[in-house]
C-alpha positions in Angstrom: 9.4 33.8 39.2 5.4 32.8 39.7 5.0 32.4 43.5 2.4 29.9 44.3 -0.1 29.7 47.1 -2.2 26.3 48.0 -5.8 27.4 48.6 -8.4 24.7 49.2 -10.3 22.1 47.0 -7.3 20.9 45.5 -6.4 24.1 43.5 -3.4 26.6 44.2 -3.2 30.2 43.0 -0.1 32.1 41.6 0.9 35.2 42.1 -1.7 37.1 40.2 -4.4 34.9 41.8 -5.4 32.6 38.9 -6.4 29.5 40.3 -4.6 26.2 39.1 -5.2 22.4 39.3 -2.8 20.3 41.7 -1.9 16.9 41.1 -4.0 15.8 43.8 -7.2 17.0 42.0 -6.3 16.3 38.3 -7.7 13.5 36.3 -4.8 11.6 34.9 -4.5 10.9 31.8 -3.9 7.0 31.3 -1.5 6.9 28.5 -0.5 3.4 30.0 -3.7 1.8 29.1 -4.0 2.7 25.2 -4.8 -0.3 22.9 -4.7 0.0 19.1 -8.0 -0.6 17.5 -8.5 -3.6 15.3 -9.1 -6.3 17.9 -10.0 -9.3 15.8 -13.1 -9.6 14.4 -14.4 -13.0 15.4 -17.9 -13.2 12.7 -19.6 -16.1 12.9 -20.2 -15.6 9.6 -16.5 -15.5 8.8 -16.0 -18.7 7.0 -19.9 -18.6 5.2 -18.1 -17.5 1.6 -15.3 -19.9 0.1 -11.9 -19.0 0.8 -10.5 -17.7 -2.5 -6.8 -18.2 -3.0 -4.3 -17.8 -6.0 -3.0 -21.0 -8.1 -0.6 -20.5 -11.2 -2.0 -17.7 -12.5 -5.6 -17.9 -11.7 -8.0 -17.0 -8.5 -9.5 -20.4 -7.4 -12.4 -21.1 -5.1 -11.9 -23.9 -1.9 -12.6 -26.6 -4.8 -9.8 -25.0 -7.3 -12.2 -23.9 -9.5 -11.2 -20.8 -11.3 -13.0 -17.9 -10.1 -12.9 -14.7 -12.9 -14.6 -11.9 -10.6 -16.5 -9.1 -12.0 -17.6 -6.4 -9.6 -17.3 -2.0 -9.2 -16.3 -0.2 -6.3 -18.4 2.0 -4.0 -17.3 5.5 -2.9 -15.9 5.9 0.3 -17.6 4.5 3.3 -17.3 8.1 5.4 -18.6 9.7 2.2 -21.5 7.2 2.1 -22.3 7.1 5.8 -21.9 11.2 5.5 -24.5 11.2 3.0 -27.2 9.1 4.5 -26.5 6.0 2.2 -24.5 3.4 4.4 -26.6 0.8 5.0 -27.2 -3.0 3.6 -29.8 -1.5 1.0 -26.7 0.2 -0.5 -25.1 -3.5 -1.5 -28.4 -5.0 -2.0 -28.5 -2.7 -5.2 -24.7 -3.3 -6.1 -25.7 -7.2 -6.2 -28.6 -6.4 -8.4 -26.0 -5.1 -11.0 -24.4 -8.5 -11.4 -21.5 -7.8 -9.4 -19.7 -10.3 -7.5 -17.0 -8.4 -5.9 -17.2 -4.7 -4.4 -13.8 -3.1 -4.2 -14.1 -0.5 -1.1 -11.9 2.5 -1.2 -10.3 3.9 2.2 -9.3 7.2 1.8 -6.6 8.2 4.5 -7.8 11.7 5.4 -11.4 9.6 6.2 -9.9 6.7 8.0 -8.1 10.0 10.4 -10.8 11.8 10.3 -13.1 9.5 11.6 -10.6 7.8 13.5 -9.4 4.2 12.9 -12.2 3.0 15.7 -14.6 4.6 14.1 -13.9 3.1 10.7 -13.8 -0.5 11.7 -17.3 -0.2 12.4 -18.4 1.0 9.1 -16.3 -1.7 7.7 -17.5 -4.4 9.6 -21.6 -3.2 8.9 -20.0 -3.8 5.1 -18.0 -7.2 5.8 -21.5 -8.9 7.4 -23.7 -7.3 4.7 -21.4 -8.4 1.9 -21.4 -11.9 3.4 -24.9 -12.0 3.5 -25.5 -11.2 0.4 -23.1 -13.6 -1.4 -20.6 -10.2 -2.1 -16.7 -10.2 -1.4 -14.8 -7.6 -0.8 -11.5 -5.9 -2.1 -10.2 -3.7 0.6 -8.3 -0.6 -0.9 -5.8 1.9 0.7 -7.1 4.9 -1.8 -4.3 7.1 -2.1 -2.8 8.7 -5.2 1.4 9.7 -5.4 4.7 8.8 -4.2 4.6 7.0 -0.9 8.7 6.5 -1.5 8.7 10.2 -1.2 5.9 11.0 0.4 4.5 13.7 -1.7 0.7 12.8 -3.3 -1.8 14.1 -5.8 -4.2 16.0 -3.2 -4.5 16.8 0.4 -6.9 13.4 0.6 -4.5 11.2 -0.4 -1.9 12.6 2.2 -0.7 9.5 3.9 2.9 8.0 5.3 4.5 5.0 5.0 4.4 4.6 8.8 0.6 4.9 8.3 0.2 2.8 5.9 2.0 -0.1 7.1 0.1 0.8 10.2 -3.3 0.5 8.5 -2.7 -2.6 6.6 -1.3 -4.2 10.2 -4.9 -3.1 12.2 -6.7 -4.5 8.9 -4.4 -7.5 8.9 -4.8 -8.2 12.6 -8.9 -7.2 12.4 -9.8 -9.7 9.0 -7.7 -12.3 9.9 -10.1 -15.6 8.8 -12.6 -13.8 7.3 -13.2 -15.1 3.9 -15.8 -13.2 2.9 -12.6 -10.1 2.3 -10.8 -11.6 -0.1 -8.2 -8.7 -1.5 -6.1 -5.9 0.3 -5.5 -3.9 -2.3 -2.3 -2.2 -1.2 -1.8 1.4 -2.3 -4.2 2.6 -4.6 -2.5 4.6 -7.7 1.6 5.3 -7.1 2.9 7.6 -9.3 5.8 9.9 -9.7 3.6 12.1 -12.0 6.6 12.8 -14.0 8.5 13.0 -11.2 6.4 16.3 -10.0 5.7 13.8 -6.9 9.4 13.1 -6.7 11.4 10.1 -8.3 10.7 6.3 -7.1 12.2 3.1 -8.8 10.8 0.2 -9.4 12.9 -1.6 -6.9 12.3 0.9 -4.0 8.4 0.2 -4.5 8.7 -3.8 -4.7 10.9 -3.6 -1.5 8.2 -1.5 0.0 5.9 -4.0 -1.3 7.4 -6.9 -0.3 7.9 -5.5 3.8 4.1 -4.6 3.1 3.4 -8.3 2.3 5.5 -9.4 5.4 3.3 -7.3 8.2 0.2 -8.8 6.7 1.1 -12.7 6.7 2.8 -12.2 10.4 -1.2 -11.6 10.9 -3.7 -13.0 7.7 -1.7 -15.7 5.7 -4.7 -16.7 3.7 -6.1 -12.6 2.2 -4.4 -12.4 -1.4 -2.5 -8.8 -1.7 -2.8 -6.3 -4.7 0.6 -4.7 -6.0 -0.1 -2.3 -8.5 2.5 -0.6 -10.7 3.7 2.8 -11.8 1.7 5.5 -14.1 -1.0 5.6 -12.2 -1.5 1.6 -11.4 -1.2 0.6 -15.4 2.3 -0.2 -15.9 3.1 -3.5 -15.2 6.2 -3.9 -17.5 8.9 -4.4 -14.6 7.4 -7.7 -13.9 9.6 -8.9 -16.9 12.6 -8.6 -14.9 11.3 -7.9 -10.8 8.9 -9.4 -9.8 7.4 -9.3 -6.3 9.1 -11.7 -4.2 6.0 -13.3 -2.5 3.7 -16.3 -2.9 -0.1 -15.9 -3.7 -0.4 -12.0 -4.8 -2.4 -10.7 -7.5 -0.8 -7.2 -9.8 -3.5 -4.6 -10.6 -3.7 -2.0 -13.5 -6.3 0.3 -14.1 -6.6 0.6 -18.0 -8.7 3.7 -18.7 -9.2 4.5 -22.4 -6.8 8.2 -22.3 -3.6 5.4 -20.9 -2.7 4.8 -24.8 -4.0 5.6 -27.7 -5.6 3.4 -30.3 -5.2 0.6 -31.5 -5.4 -0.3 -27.7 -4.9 -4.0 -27.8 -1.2 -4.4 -28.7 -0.9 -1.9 -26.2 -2.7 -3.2 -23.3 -0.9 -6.4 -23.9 3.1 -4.7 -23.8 1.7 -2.8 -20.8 -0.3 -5.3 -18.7 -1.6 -8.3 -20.4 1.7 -10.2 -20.3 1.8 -10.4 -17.1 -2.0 -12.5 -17.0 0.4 -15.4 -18.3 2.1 -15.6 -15.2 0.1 -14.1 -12.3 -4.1 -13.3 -11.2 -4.4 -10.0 -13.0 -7.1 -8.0 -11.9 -8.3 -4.1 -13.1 -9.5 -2.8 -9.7 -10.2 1.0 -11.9 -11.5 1.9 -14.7 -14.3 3.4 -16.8 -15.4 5.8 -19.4 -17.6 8.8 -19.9 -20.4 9.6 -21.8 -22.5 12.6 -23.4 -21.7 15.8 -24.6 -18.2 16.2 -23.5 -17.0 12.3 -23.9 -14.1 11.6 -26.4 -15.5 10.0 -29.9 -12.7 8.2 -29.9 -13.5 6.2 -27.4 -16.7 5.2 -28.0 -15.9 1.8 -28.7 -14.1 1.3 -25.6 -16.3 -0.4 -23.0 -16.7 -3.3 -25.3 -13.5 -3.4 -26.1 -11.5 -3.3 -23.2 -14.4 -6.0 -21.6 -13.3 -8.6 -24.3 -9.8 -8.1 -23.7 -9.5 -8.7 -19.7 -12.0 -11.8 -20.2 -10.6 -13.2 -23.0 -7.1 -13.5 -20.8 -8.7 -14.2 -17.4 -8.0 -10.7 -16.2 -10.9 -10.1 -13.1 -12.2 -6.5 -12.9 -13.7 -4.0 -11.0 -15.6 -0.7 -12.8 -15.5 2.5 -11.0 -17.7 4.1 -9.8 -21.2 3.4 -7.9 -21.7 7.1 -6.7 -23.8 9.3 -8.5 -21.1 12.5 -7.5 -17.3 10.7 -8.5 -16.5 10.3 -12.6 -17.4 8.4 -14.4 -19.9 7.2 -12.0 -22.2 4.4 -13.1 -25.3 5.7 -11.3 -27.0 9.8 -12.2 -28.8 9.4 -9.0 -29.3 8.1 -5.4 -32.6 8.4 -5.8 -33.6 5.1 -7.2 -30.0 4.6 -8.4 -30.9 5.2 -11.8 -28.1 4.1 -14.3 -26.0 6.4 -15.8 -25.3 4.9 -19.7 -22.2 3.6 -19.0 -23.5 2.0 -16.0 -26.1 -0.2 -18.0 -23.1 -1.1 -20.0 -21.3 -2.3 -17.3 -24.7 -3.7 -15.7 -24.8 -6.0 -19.2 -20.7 -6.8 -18.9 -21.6 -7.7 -15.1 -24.0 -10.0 -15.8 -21.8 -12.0 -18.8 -23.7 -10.0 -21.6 -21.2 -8.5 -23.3 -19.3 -10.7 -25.7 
């Protein structure tokens, strides 16, 4: 048994003389007074962009005029920050490109790392820059696997259903009436990997979906929420039979060129292009490679997979505006130099490409 002695100053020594804090001298900790982050955001600049919203199967500006966005994503806003690069100059060059919608990926090990707090504030620099510039914003939960199961890809796609409907509650709560982010994209790429990742059905993801849907609207009824579906966010085929049970959504797919193999149009239409009759379609991902080590057989692709998603209304968003991520679109920060399938997209951005 440790025998205790009260000395002076508020400290007490045991037995072996170590001195030792007393109540009366420790700082408590007050647990009682913790808040969530995410307190709304309250821009005046939050209504300065139309409100975009889904009709039939079309994204529509306040006037219902059909809105077919073309846009790339950005890497990771810790990544960015990290690397010197966050700030509005940053999205001054993505506007140059064309683009009229920047899809911003939140990578859960970042959003831990630097702490939800912390995070807000890079988003929000991005949400008033974006406005300014004319730019909306498709807010993405970038992880990679089997939420049902909760095994994933790599270690920075680790997340949790608890956190993720916790992070898509604290974004809900924080954008709520800010037009200017127009998309929560909801879970990036689930897969089952064949069923490496575990097994998932279709009807445990919708329900997951659907409770997903439910958090946000209790906070944001107007942002429009991205399902995406199996294999990597390209399958879409269970919309046939299940859809999503909720009002003014948008599907995603991600149709890189190694999904199927040529010819890719029949394809593309069995796998995701049906579903354009029926819902707003939009390809948050996708890209290609070039040089040395980029399949011939896909060389064709860029224009090809352009005509497609326009030519049925499909929105899209190329990855990637880092000069570090594949296939990025830029060889450089330093001037942000083009790579060659970034001028190709730079041309498709600006309605080029026929």
């Amino acid at each position: 048994m440790a025998l205790l002695f009260v000395c002076s100053a508020g400290f007490s020594r045991d037995a072996s003389g170590t001195p030792r804090q007393t109540a009366q001298n420790r700082k408590p900790h007050e647990w009682w007074k913790g808040q969530y982050p995410g307190e709304p955001l309250k821009s005046p600049n939050a209504k300065k962009l139309p409100l975009i919203s889904v009709r039939g199967n079309k994204f529509v500006d306040a006037n219902g005029n059909t809105v077919l966005f073309r846009g790339l994503s950005i890497s990771d806003p810790d990544k960015i920050e990290g690397q010197g690069h966050w700030n509005k100059e940053h999205f001054a060059k993505v506007q140059q490109t064309g683009a009229r919608l920047v899809r911003i990926p939140v990578h859960p090990i970042a959003w831990r790392e630097r702490t939800p707090k912390a995070y807000f504030a890079l988003l929000d620099q991005a949400v008033e820059w974006c406005t300014d510039l004319g730019l909306y914003i498709d807010l993405d939960w970038h992880s990679i696997g089997n939420l049902e199961t909760g095994v994933f890809q790599d270690p920075m796609y680790e997340t949790s259903k608890a956190e993720t409907f916790q992070f898509w509650r604290l974004v809900s709560r924080h954008f709520a009436g800010n037009n200017t982010v127009a998309f929560y994209e909801l879970f990036n790429e689930p897969t089952t990997y064949n069923n490496q990742l575990g097994p998932a059905s279709w009807e445990q993801w919708k329900r997951t979906n659907e409770d997903l849907i439910a958090v946000i609207r209790a906070f944001d009824a107007e942002k429009i929420p991205l399902v995406a579906g199996f294999d990597w966010a390209y399958d879409l085929t269970p919309l046939h039979v299940a859809p999503i049970q909720a009002e003014g959504i948008g599907y995603v797919t991600h149709p890189y060129p190694f999904k199927r193999s040529k010819p890719w149009e029949p394809k593309w239409d069995e796998d995701f292009g049906f579903a354009s009759g029926r819902y707003p379609v939009i390809a948050t991902e996708f890209g290609f490679w070039t040089g040395s080590g980029a399949n011939p057989d896909y060389a064709d692709y860029g224009p090809r997979i352009i005509k497609y998603l326009e030519s049925r209304g499909i929105s899209w968003v190329a990855w990637i505006y880092d000069p570090e991520w594949e296939p990025s679109l830029i060889t450089s920060w330093d001037g942000y130099a083009p790579s060659e399938s970034g001028k190709f997209f730079i041309d498709a951005l600006q309605g080029k490409i026929k």
